[in-house]
C-alpha positions in Angstrom: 58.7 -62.1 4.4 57.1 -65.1 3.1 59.1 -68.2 3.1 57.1 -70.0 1.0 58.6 -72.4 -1.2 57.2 -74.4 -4.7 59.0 -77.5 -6.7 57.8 -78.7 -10.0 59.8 -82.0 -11.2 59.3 -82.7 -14.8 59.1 -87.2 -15.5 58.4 -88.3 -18.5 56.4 -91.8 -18.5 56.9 -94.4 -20.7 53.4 -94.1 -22.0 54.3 -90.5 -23.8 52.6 -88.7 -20.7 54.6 -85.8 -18.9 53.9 -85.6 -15.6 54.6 -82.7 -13.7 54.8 -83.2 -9.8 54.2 -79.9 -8.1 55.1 -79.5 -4.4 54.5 -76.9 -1.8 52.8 -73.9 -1.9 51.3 -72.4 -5.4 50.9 -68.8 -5.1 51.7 -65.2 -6.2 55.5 -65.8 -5.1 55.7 -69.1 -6.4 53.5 -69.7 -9.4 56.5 -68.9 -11.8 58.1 -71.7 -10.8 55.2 -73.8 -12.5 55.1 -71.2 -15.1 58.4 -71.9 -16.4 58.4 -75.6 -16.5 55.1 -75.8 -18.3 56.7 -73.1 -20.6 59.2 -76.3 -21.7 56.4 -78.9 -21.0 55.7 -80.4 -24.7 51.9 -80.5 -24.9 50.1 -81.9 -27.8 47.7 -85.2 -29.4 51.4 -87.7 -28.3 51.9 -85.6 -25.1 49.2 -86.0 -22.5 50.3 -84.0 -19.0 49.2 -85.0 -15.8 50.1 -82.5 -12.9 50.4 -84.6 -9.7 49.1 -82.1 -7.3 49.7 -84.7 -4.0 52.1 -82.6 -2.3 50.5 -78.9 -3.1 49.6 -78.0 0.4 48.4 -74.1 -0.8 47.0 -72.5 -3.6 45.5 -69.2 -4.2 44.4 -67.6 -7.4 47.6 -67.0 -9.2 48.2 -70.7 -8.8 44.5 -71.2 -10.6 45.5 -69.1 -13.3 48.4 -70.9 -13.7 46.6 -74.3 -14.0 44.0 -72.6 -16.6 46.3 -71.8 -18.8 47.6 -75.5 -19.1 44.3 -76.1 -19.2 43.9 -73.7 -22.0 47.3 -74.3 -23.5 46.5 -78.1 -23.6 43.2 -77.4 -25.4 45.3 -75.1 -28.2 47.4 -78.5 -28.9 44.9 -81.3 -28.5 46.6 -82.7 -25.3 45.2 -84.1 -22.6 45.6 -82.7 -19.2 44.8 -84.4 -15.9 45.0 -83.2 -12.7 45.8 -85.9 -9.9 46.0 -86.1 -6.0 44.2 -82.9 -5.3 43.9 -82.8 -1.4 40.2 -82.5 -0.2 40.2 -79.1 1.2 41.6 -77.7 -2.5 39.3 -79.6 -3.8 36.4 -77.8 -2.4 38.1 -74.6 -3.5 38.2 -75.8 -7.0 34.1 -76.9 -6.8 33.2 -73.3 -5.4 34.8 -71.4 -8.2 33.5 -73.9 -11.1 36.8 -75.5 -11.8 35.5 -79.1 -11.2 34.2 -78.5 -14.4 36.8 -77.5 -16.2 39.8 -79.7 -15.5 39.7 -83.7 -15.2 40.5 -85.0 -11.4 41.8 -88.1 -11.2 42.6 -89.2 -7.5 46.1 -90.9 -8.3 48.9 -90.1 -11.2 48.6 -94.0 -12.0 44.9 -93.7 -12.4 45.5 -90.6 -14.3 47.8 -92.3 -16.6 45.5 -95.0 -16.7 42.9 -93.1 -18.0 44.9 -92.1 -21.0 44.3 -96.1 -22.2 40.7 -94.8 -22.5 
C-alpha cells in the first residue's frame, strides 16, 4: 500500500571521500535500500563518507537506525562520517531525539568534503 520509494547513489570523490546521495523517503519499507549500499560502502582512516541527505524528504526511526549504525560502523574503522543537506524540519527531529549530538551536519556535501581538509 505504500508507494514509497528510496535511491542511494554511491560517487566516489577525488578526495578519497564516498559519498552516498540518498533520495526519497527513509523508512521501514525503504531503509534496506541504504542498508545494502553502506554494506559495500568502504569505510575506514582513507575513506571518509558523507551521506548527502538533500533530497530525503521522510524519515522515521528505522531510517535513524540505519544512519547510527554508519555512525557506529564509521567509529569501528576510524572513518569519518558527515551528514550533509539535512532539510530543516528533519533537522528538528534529529535535535529532539539527541542526534545533533551524535553525527556531524554539514549544510552542503562540498562543505562537507571541505571539512575533511580540516
Amino acid at each position: 500500500m505504500n508507494n514509497s520509494a528510496l535511491t542511494v547513489t554511491r560517487t566516489a570523490h577525488a578526495s578519497g571521500a564516498t559519498v552516498l546521495t540518498v533520495a526519497g523517503e527513509l523508512d521501514h519499507h525503504t531503509a534496506s535500500e541504504l542498508t545494502d549500499t553502506l554494506r559495500h560502502t568502504p569505510f575506514g582512516p582513507r575513506t571518509p563518507v558523507v551521506i548527502d541527505l538533500s533530497e530525503l524528504s521522510y524519515c522515521d526511526s528505522t531510517g535513524i537506525t540505519v544512519l547510527i549504525r554508519a555512525y557506529n560502523q564509521a567509529n569501528e574503522t576510524g572513518s569519518r562520517l558527515f551528514l550533509a543537506g539535512l532539510r530543516p524540519d528533519l533537522a528538528h527531529v534529529f535535535g529532539i531525539v539527541g542526534l545533533d549530538q551524535v553525527f556531524t551536519f554539514r549544510p552542503t556535501v562540498q562543505e562537507a568534503l571541505a571539512g575533511l581538509a580540516s
